[in-house]
C-alpha positions as CSV (number, residue, x, y, z in Angstrom):
1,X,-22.0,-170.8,-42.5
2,X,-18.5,-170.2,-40.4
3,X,-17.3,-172.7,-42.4
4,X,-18.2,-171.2,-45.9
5,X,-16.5,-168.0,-43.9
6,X,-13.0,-170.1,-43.9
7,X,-13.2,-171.5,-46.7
8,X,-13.8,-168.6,-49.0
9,X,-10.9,-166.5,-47.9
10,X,-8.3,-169.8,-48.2
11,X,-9.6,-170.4,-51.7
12,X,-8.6,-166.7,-52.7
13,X,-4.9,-167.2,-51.3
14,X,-4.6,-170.2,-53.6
15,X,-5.6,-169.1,-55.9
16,X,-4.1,-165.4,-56.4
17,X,-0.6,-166.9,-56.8
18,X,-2.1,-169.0,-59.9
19,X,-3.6,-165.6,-61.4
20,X,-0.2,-164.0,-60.5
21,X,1.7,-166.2,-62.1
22,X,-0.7,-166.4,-65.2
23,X,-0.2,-162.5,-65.6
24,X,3.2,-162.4,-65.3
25,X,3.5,-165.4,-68.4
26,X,1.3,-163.3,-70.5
27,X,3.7,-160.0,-69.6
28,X,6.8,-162.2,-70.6
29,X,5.4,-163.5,-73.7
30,X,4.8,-160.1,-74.9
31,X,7.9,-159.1,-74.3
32,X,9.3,-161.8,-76.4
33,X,7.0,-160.7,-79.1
34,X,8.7,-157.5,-78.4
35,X,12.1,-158.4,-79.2
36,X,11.2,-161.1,-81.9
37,X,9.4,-157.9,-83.8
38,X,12.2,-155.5,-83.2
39,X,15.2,-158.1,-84.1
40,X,13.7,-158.7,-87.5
41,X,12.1,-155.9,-88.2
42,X,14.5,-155.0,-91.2
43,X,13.1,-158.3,-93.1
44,X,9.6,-156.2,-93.1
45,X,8.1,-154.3,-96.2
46,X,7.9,-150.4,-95.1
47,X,5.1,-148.5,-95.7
48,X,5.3,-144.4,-94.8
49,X,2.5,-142.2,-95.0
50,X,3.2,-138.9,-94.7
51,X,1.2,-135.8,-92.9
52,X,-1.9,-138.4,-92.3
53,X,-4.9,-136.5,-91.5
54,X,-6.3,-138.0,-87.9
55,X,-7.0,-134.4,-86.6
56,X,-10.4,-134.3,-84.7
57,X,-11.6,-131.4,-87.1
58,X,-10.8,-133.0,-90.1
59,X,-13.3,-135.7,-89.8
60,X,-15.0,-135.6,-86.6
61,X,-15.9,-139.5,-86.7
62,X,-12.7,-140.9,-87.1
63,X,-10.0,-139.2,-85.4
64,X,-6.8,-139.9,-83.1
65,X,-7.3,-139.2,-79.7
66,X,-3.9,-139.2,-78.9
67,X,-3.0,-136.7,-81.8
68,X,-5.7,-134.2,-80.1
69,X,-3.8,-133.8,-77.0
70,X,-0.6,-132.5,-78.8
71,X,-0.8,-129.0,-78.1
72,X,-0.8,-127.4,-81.6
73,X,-0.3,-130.4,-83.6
74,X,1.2,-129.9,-87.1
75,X,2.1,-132.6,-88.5
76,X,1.3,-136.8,-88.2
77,X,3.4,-139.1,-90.1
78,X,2.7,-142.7,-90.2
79,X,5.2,-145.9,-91.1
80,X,3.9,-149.7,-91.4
81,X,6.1,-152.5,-90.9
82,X,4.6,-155.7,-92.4
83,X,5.8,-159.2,-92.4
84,X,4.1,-161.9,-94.9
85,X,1.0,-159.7,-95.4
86,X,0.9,-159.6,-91.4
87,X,0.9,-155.6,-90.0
88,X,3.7,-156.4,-87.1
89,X,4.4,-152.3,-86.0
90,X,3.1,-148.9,-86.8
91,X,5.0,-145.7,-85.8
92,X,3.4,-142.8,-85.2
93,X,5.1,-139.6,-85.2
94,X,3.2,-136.8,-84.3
95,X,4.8,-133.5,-84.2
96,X,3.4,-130.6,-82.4
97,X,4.5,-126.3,-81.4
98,X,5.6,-127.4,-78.3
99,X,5.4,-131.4,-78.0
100,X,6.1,-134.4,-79.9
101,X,5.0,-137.8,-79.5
102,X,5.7,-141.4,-81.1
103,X,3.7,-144.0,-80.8
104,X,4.9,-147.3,-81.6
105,X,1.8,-150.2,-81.9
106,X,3.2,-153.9,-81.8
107,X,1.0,-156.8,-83.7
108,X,1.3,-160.4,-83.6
109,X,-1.2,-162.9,-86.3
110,X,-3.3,-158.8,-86.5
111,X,-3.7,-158.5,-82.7
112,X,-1.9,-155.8,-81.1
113,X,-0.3,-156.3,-78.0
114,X,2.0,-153.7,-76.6
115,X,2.4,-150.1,-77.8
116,X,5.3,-147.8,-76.4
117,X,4.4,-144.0,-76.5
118,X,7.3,-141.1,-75.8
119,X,6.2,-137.4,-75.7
120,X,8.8,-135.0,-75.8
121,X,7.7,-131.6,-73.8
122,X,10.2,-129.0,-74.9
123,X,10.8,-126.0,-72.9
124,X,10.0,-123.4,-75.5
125,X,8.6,-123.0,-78.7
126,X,10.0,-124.3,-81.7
127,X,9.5,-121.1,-83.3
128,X,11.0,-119.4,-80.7
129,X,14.4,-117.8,-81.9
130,X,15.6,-119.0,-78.2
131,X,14.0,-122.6,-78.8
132,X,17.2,-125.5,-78.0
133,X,16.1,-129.5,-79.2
134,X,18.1,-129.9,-75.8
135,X,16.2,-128.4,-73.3
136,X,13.4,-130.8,-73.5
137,X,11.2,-133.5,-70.7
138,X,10.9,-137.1,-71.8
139,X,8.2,-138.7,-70.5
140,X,7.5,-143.0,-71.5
141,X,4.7,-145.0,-71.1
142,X,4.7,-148.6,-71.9
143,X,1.2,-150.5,-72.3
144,X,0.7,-154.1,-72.3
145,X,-2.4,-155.8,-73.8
146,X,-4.3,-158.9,-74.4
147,X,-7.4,-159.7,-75.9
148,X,-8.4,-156.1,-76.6
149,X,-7.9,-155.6,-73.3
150,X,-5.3,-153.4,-71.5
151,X,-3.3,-155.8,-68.7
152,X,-0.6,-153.5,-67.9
153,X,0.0,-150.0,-68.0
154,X,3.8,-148.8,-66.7
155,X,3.8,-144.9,-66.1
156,X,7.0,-142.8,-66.9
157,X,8.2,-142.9,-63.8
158,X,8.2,-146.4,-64.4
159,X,5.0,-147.5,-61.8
160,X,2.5,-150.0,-62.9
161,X,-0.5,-147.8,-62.9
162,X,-4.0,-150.2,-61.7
163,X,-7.4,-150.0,-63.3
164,X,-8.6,-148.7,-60.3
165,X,-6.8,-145.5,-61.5
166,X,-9.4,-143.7,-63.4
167,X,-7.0,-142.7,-66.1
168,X,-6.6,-146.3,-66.6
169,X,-9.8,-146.8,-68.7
170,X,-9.5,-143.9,-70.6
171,X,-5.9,-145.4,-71.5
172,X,-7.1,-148.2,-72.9
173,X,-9.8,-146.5,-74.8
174,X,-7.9,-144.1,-76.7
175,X,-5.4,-147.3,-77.6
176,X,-8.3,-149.4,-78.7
177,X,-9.6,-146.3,-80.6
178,X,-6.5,-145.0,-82.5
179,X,-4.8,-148.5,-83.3
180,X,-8.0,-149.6,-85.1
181,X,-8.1,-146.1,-87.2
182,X,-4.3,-146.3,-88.0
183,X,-4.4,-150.2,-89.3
184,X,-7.6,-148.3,-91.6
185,X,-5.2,-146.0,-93.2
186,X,-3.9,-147.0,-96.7
């Protein structure tokens, strides 16, 4: 039994390293998809949808659950990027009283693997006679995934954020959910 005790603990410090390692190849991979999407990006057919309609009261089944937590939301535009009949990016721009957000979702062979959102908090109003583009917060998060499955998550203040954080899972829900409605969209 002491034995088994030993053993058990050595056999997880070989083999974390191995699963380190393994993670960090999948995170560089995608980042090479990244670039390879973004550096040929302009030998893509464009696609741009304008005002979509992902707004939770316009059809209560299918809806963006990112687009519902822009405070006042008034406008979502959409652009496809698509390579040999392959969907490679979809930018989302949604564009709010106060906040905007873009979304960018990354696809390689129809699998998404990384999506890049900026939401832009500005200070007033845009209606507001006072209202500046300038005065503005810019927060980033950057999300890494694989298999359907959300591997990395880097905050804005640029922190990996773990699953054990409870926002974690309902990260990689609302991706899951509004990447599969937006590659519906024609």
């Amino acid at each position: 039994m002491n034995r088994i005790l030993i053993f058990i603990p050595l056999i997880l410090i070989t083999a974390l390293p191995a699963f380190s390692q393994s993670a960090e190849e999948d995170l560089d991979e995608i980042r090479h998809w990244f670039r390879e999407v973004n550096e040929n990006i302009s030998l893509c057919r464009k696609v741009e949808y304008t005002d979509i309609k992902v707004h939770k009261d316009t059809n209560p089944d299918h809806y963006s659950m990112e687009a519902e937590k822009i405070y006042r939301l008034a406008e979502a535009n959409m652009i496809k990027f698509i390579k040999d009949q392959q969907l490679v990016k979809v930018i989302l721009d949604f564009n709010g009283d106060r906040e905007d957000l873009t979304s960018e979702y990354y696809f390689k062979n129809g699998n998404l693997f990384f999506v890049d959102k900026t939401k832009t908090v500005y200070h007033k109003p845009k209606w507001d006679e006072d209202f500046s583009e300038s005065e503005k917060s810019i927060a980033k998060d950057r999300f890494y995934i694989k298999n359907n499955r959300l591997i990395r998550w880097i905050n804005p203040k640029g922190n990996s954020v773990g699953r054990t954080d409870q926002s974690f899972d309902q990260q990689e829900a609302m991706i899951l959910n509004d990447y599969k409605l937006y590659t519906r969209i024609e």
